[in-house]
N, C-alpha and C positions, 0 to 999 in steps of 0.2 A: 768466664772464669778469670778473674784480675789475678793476676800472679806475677811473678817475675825471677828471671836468672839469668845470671851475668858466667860468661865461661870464654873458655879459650886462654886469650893472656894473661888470665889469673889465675893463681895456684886453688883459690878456693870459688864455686859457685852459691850465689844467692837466689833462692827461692822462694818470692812473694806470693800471698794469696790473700784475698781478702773479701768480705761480703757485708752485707749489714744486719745477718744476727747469727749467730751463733751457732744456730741449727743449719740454716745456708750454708755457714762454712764447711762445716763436712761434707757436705754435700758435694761443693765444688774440689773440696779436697780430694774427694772418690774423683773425681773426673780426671786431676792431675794426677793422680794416683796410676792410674789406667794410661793416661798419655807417657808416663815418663816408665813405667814398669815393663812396657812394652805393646800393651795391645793397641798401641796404637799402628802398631806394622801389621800389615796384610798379613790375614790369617792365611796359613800355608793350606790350598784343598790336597787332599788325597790324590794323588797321584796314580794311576792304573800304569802297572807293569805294561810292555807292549803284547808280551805271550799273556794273555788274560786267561782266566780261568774261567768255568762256572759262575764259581764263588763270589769272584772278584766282581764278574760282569755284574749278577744279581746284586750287592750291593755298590756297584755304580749307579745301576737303574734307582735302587730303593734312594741313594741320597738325590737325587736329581726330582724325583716324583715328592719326598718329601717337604726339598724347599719350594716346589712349583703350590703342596699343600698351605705349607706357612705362609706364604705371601698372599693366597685367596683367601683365606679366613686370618690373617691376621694375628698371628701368634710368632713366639720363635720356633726354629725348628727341631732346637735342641728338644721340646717339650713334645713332640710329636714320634710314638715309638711307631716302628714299622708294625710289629703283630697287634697293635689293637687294633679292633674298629672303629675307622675314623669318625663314624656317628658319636663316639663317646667324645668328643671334640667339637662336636656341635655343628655337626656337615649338614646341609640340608640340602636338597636336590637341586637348587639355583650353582651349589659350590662345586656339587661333581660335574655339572654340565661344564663349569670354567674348566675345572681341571682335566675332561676331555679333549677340550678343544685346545689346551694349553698342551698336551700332550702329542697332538694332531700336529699342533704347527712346530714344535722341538725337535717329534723323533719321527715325520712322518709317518706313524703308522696311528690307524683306527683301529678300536676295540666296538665288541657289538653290545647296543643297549642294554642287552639281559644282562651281560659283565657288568655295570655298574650297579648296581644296587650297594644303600647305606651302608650294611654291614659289611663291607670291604673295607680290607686293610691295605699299605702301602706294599707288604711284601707281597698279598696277592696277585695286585696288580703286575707287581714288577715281575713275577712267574709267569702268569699268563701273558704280558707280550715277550716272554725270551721263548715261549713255549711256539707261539703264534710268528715270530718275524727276529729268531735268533741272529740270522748272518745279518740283515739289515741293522739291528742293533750294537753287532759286534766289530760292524767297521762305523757305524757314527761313535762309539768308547774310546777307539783306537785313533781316531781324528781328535777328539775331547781330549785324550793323554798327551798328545804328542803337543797340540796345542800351549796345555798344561804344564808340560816341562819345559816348554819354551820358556812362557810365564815364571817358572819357579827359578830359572838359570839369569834371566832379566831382572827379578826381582832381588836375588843372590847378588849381582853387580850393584845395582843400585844400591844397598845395603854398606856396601863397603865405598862410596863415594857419601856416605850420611854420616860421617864420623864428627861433622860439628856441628847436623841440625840441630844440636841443644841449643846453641846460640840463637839461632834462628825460633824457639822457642820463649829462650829470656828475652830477645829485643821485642818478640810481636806481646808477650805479659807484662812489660815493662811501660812501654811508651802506646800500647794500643785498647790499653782496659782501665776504666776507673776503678781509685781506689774506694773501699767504704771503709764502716767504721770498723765491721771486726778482721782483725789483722791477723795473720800468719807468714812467717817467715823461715827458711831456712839456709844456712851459709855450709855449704859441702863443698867435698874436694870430689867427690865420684859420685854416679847418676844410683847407683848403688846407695850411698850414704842416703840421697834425698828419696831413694825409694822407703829406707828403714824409717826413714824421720816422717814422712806422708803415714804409712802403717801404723806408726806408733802414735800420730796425732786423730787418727782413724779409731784407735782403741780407749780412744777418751782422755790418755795421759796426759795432766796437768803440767808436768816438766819434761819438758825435750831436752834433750842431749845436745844439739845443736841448731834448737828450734827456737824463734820469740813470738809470743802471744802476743797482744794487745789490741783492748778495744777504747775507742776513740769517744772522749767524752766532751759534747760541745761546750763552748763556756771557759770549760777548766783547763784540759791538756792542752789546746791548742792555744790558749791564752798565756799560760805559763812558759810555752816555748815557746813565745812570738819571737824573742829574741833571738833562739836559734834558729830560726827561720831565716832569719834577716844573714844570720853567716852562713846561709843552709853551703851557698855556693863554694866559699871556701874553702867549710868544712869537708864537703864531698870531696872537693878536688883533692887536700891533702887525704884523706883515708884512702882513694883509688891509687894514689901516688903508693901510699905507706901497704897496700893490698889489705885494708883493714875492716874487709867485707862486717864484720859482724856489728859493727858501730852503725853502719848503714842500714843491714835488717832492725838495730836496736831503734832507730831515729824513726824509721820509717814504719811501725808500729803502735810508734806515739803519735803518728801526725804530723812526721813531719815532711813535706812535701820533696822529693828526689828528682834533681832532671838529671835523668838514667842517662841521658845522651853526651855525658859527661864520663861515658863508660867507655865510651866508643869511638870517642875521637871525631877528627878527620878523615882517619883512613877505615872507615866504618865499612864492615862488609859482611853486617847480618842483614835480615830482612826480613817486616812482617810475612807471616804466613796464616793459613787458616787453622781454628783454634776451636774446641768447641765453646760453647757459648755458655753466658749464665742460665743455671736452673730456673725451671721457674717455681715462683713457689706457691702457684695453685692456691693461690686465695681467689675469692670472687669477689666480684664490683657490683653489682646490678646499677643502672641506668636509672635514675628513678621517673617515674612515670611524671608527664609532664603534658597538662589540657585535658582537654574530654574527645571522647571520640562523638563522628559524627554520629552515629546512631549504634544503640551496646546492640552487641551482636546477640543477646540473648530474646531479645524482640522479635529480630526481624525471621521470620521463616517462610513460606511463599513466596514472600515479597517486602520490602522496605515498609508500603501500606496493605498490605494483604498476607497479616501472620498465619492465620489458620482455619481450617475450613470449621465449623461448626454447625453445619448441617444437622436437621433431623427429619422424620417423616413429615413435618408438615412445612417444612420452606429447605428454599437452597438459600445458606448462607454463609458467610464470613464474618471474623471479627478480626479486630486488629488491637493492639494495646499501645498507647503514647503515652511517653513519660514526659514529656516538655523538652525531654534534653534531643530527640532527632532535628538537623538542620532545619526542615520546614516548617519546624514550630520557633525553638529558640532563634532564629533569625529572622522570623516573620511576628512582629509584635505590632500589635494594632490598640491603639487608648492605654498602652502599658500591660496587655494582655496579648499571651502567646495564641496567637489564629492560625488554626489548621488552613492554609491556601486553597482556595475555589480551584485552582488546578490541579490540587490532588484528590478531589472528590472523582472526577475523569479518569483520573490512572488505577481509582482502587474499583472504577465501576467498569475499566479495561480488563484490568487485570481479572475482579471474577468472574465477566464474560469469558472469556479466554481459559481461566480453570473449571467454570464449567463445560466447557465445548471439548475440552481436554486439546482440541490442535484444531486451527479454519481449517477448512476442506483442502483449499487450497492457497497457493503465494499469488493468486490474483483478486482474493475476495480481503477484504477489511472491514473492520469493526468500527459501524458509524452509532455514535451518541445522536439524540433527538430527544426537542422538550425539554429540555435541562434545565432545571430551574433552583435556587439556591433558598433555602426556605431562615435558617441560622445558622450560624458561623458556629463553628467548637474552639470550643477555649481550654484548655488546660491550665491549670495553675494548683499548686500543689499536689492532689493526689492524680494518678494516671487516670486517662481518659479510656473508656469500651468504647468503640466506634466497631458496628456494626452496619453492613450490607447485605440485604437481600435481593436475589431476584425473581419475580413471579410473570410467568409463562400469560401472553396475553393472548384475546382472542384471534385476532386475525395476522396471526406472526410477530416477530419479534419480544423480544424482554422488557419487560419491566423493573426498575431496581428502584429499591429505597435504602438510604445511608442512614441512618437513627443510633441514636444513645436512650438506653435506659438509665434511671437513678441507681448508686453504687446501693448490691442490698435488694432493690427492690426484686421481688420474685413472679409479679403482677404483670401486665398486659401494657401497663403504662411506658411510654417511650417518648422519643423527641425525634420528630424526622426533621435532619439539615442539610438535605437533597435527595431530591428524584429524577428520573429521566425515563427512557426508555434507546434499548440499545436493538440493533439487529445486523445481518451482513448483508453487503453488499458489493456489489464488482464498479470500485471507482474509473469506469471508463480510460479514455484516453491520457495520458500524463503531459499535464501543463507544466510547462519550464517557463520562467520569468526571466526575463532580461535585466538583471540587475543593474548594471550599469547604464543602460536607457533609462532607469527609474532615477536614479542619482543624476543625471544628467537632467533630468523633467524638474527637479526639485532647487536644481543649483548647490553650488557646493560650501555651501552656509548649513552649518548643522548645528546640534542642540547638542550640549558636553552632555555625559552622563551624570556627572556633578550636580547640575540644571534640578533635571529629574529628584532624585534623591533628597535636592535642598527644600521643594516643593512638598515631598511625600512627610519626609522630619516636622512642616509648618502643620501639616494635615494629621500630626501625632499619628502616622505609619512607621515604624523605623525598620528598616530592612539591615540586617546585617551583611555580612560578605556572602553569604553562601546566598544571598536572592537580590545582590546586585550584578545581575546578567543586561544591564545595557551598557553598550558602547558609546553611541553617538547615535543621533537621529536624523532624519532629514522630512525637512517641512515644507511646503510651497504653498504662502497664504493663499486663500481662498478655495483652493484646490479642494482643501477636504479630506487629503490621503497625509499618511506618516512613511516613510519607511527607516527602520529602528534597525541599527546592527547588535545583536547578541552575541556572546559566548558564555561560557558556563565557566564560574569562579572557579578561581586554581583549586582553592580549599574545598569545593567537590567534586573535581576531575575523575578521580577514581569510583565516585560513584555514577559515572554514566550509563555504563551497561546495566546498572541495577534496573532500568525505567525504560520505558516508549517514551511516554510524555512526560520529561525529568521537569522536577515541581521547579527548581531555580530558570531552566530556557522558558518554561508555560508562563509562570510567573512574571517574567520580566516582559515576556512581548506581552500581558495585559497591562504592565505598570506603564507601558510606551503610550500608552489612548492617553494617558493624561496629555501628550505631548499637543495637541490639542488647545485644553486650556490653557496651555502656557504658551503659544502660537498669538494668540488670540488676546491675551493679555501684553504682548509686547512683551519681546524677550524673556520671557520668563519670571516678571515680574506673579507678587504670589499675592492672589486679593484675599482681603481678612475672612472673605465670607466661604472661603473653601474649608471645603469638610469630607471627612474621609469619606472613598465610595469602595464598597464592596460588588462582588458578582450579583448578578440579578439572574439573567436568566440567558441562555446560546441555543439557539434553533435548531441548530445542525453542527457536527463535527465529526471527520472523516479522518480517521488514524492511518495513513497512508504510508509511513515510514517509521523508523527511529529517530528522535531528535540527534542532532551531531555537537560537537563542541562548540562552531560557529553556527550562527543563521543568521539570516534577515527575517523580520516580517513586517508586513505589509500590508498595514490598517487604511480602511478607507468609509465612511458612511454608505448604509446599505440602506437609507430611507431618506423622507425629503426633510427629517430634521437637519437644522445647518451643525455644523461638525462641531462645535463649541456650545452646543447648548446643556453644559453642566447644571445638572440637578433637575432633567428632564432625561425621560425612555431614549436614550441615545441608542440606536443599534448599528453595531459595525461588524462589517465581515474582515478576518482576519486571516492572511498566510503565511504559516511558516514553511521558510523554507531551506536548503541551505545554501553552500557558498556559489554550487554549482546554479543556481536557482530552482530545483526539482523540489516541488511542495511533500512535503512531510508531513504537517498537520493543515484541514482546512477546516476554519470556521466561519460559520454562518450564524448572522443577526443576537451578534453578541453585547449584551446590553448591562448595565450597571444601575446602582442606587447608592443616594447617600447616606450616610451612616448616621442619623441626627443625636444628643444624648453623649452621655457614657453608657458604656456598655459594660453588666456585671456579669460575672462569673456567676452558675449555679453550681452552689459545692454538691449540688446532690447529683445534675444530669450532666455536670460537664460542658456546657453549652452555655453560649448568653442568651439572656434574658430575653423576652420579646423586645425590639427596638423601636423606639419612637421614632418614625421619619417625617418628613412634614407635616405640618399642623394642618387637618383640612380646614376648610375657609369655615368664616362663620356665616349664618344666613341662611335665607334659599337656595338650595341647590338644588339645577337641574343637569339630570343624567341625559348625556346622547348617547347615541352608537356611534364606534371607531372605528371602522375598518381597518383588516391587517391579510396582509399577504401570506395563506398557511397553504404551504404547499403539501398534495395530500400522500396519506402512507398510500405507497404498493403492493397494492393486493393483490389478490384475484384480478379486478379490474382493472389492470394499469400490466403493461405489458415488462418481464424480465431484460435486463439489462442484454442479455445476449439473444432475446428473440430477436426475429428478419422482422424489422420495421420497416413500413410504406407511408413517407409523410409525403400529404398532397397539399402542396399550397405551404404559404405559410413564409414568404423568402425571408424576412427581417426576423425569423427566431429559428434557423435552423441552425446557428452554431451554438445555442441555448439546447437546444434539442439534443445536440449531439453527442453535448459531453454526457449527458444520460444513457443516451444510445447509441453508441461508437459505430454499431455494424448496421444503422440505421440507411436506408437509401433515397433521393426526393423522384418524384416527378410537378412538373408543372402544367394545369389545366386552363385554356383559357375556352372563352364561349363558343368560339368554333369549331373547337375539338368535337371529333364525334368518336361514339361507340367504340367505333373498329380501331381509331387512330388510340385511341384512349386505351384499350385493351393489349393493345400492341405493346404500348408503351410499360405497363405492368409484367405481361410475358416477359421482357425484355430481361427484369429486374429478379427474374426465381422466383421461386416459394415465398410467400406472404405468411406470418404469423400474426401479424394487428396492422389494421391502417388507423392511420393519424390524418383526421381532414381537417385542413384548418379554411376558415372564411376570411375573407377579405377585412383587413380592421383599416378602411378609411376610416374619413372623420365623421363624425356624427351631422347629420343633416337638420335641417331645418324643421321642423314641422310640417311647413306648408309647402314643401319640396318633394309634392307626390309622384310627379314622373320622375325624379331621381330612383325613388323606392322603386317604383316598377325594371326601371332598368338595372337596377343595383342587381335585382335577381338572377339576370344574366351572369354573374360570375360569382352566384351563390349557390342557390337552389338547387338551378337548373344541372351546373356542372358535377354537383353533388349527386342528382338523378343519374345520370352518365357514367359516374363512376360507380356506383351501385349494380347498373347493367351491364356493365366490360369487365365486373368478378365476375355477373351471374355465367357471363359468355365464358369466363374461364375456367367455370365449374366449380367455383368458391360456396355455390349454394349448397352444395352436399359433404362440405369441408369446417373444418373447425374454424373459424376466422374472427378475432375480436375487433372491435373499431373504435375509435376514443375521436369524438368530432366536438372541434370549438367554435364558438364565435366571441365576437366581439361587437361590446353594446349595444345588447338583441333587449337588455330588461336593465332597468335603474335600481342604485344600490342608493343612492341618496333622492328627495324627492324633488331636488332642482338637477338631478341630471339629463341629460339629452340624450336620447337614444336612438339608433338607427334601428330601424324594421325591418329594411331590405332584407335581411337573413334571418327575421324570425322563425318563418315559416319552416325551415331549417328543425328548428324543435318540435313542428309536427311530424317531419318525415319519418 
């Protein structure tokens, strides 16, 4: 409230106000109104006689229960009558519980639940506890009064020591509030006069009796009166000499600037105080919206990639709808086309695993992908993309899923698959922790900027935006063969962590780390013309063991005898993330890439690129061989549970191979002189058996014509295997459920210049 009034050593006072439109002004003018009229002093409460009445006590109760009403619900209390129902005030059962418990702790006393219901009024209440807990009530009134007229005889004193707060009102409206443009002023002799002149400018009157208007017009008044501006000082000093208050209000509603403190001297002995403040005047701003969010909330439902279930009787499936604008597309652009990432094919084939299972059994089994193989990339570019997953129930356990787009429209049978796998559960054994800092230490502390990366990906027409540059720095140790890559997950989608398990920006970037690699390999990161973008191919295994965290490492290394740089060749590497602590999170197995030859088009009808040309096959005669590849087999029936009692015999160089399969796994070792009894001993010793695991001897491969080798070799094949066969039968395993999984090694040749030991053929007649 900009105001101001000059009083005490002057016969007359001045009373400034001012806003900046015209409507404000009254406004604020009510508020002076109210301050100098009086209410601004402590409203005087009622006072209770000390001989109370009935009457009296019942409406002490009623005002006491009514302002405890107006402060829970938010009203004044003037507007709240005792005899209505306070339901007609808009009580709702949240508001009587306060107003119980606010009653509880005032007057100690409790009322019983059936007493409150809605349609109670304030005087009811206040009967039923004078009816319930009268004398308790009628000495906490009689403490309240006496308190009260302490209050009203202190407030009484104080009163007649306020005989100049006026002053103290003009100096704090004076020198402590800006002026605006529309001006009001008035010059009185009595607090009386400035009440009548406030009233009467309240009633809209154009001419005040001893009031000046003015509003302040830029440009004009205050350019007209520069001049008196410039004597403002003078001028003031002789009018406060001459007491010619009204020339001051006149000036100082044109514009022209007052130093009030020119009032007041030296021996100044008013003081700002508090005041209430300017109105507001309830206009609204809005904020205007500014970027795009990362993904419109209208999309996403199950999941960021797994909107909505669209099942019917003849599959389980899901569909998802991409408009180009979520972070994993617009920041993932490949040949100037937005590519759905290889690592959200995983999250959406997690994810409807997971909503179809409704919850794992348990917080020890997880969701391992297998077969994964990337068949074509999804593109979006102008109209939104259907991306659909299915999954179908296979013969010998676990899932199978297929990711496909149909064409926009078509109603047909026609689709496009651009990944399959197959998923199932499993109990990931014992938990490996990596020593991070032993691996940094193995590598040296020469690392690969993130910059590196990125400059590589831009030459290869990738361009990742912020939200899928999640590498930090790399660490490489030529020849080695291994990376280890530090990740976090861009600020710009921090908030979306907990949406994901496997969040596409951390999955993303520990694959964009394998380039690290080529650029090892190339010398510092230099970029040869003949790279070309590579896309996913295909991952053997991947074991969801945790949630990804904001930081991780992972930790690529070659899982085959290709050398680790052989770009634009089946590279397969196993992959682990993990995080800061080094506790593995995600594990991958024999994850391999391809490269992208061509441009790649858009099909406006399925959403997908086109089939891709990759290497040219040769021209000529071509002959085809066989490859051999290491596929490790699903567990079936035949293959023993992760929690059955395993007995591996034999086997010492693959039992910590074994183990992490089968954690509750136990060994014994057999050699040729074991017998029977000692053999069977050894078993008893071990409990109950659910499968044994025999493993043979894998020396080296012999000679051909190194026949008493063969023969003796049997001694710690054959024979030992016989023995152990007879120290179950001894244990009575014969009339018992017991499976047995028995290996050898290079009993028969996979290629036809291989060399094969015999020794433990015979092994496969037993």
């Amino acid at each position: 409230m900009p105001s101001s009034l000059i009083a005490e050593r002057f016969t007359e006072l001045t009373s400034n106000v001012s806003s900046y439109d015209t409507g404000s002004i009254r406004d604020i003018s009510a508020v002076a109104y109210k301050v100098v009229s009086g209410s601004r002093l402590p409203i005087r409460e009622k006072v209770l006689d000390i001989e109370h009445t009935e009457s009296q006590l019942a409406g002490f109760l009623e005002e006491r229960i009514r302002g405890i009403l107006a402060a829970i619900i938010h009203v004044d209390a003037e507007l709240i009558e005792a005899v209505v129902p306070w339901s007609e005030y808009g009580v709702e059962p949240v508001h009587i519980r306060q107003l119980k418990d606010k009653i509880l702790e005032e007057f100690a006393v409790e009322m019983d639940d059936r007493e409150w219901v809605q349609s109670c009024t304030i005087a009811s209440v206040a009967a039923h506890l004078l009816d319930e807990h009268p004398e308790r009530l009628r000495a906490q009134s009689e403490v309240a009064a006496h308190d009260e007229t302490i209050a009203q005889e202190e407030w009484d004193r104080e009163q007649d020591h306020n005989v100049t707060s006026i002053e103290d009102v003009a100096f704090t409206l004076q020198v402590g509030r800006e002026a605006m443009e529309v001006r009001v002023a008035f010059v009185v002799r009595e607090i009386s006069e400035l009440i009548e002149g406030l009233q009467a400018f309240l009633q809209n009157k154009d001419v005040l009796e001893r009031g000046y208007i003015g509003t302040i017009k830029p440009d004009k008044d205050t350019v007209s009166l520069s001049s008196a501006r410039e004597a403002n000082e003078e001028f003031v000093s002789q009018w406060i000499h001459e007491g010619r208050m009204e020339h001051l209000a006149e000036w100082w509603v044109k514009g022209i600037e007052i130093d009030w403190n020119l009032l007041y001297g030296d021996n100044n002995r008013a003081s700002r105080i508090s005041l209430p403040t300017y109105p507001f005047a309830r206009e609204r701003y809005w904020i205007p919206v500014i970027g795009k969010p990362i993904a419109p909330a209208a999309e996403v439902g199950i999941h960021p990639l797994l909107h909505k279930n669209t099942s019917d009787f003849m599959e389980q499936r899901f569909s998802s709808r991409f408009t180009g604008h979520e972070f994993f597309l617009s920041d993932h652009v490949v040949k100037k086309q937005k590519i759905l990432p290889g690592v959200a094919y995983l999250e959406m084939a997690r994810m409807a695993m997971l909503q179809s299972l409704g919850k794992l059994p348990d917080h020890q089994t997880v969701i391992r992908l297998k077969n994964v193989v990337w068949i074509r990339p999804i593109s979006v570019e102008g109209e939104p993309a259907i991306v659909n997953i299915r999954l179908l129930p296979e013969e010998h356990g676990g899932i199978g899923y297929e990711i496909y787009s149909t064409p926009r429209g078509d109603t047909g049978t026609e689709f496009t698959v651009h990944s399959k796998g197959h998923a199932e559960l499993v109990r990931p054994g014992t938990q490996v922790v990596l020593n991070i800092d032993e691996l940094k230490k193995q590598y040296g502390e020469q690392s690969i900027p993130a910059s590196r990366f990125y400059e590589v990906f831009n030459a290869m027409g990738m361009d990742y935006g912020a939200a899928h540059r999640g590498i930090e720095e790399a660490y490489k140790e030529e020849g080695s063969g291994q990376i280890l890559a530090k990740l976090s997950i861009p600020s710009i989608v921090t908030s979306t962590l907990n949406e994901y398990v496997l969040h596409p920006s951390l999955m993303d970037s520990a694959l964009q780390a394998t380039i690290g690699f080529l650029m090892s390999s190339e010398g510092e990161g230099r970029i040869p013309d003949s790279v070309k973008p590579v896309m996913p191919f295909a991952l053997q295994e991947l074991d969801i063991l945790g949630d990804c965290t904001p930081n991780m490492w992972a930790w690529i290394r070659s899982s085959d005898q290709y050398a680790a740089a052989t770009i634009g060749k089946t590279q397969k590497l196993d992959i682990d993330l993990c995080d800061e602590e080094g506790r593995i999170r995600v594990r991958m197995r024999g994850f391999s890439t391809r490269v992208l030859e061509g441009e790649s088009q858009a099909s406006s009808q399925s959403n997908a690129i086109r089939q891709e040309s990759y290497a040219q096959p040769p021209v000529g005669n071509i002959h085809l061989v066989p490859v051999w590849d290491a596929v490790l087999p699903d567990k079936g029936e035949r293959l023993p549970q992760a929690l059955a009692r395993v007995l591996v015999v034999g086997g010492k160089e693959n039992r910590s191979t074994i183990q992490q399969i089968y954690p509750q796994m136990q060994f014994i070792d057999i050699t040729s002189q074991d017998t029977i009894t000692g053999i069977a001993a050894q078993m008893e010793a071990r409990g109950l058996i659910d499968h044994v695991i025999w493993m043979a001897p894998s020396e080296h491969s012999l000679e051909p014509t190194a026949g008493d080798e063969w023969i003796a070799g049997q001694e710690s094949g054959v024979k030992p295997l016989f023995r152990t066969i007879k120290s179950l039968i001894r244990l009575g395993y014969s009339t018992r459920s017991l499976e047995w999984t028995v290996i050898t090694f290079n009993t028969q040749s996979v290629h036809g210049s291989d060399t094969i030991n015999p020794a433990h053929a015979s092994i496969l007649g037993l």
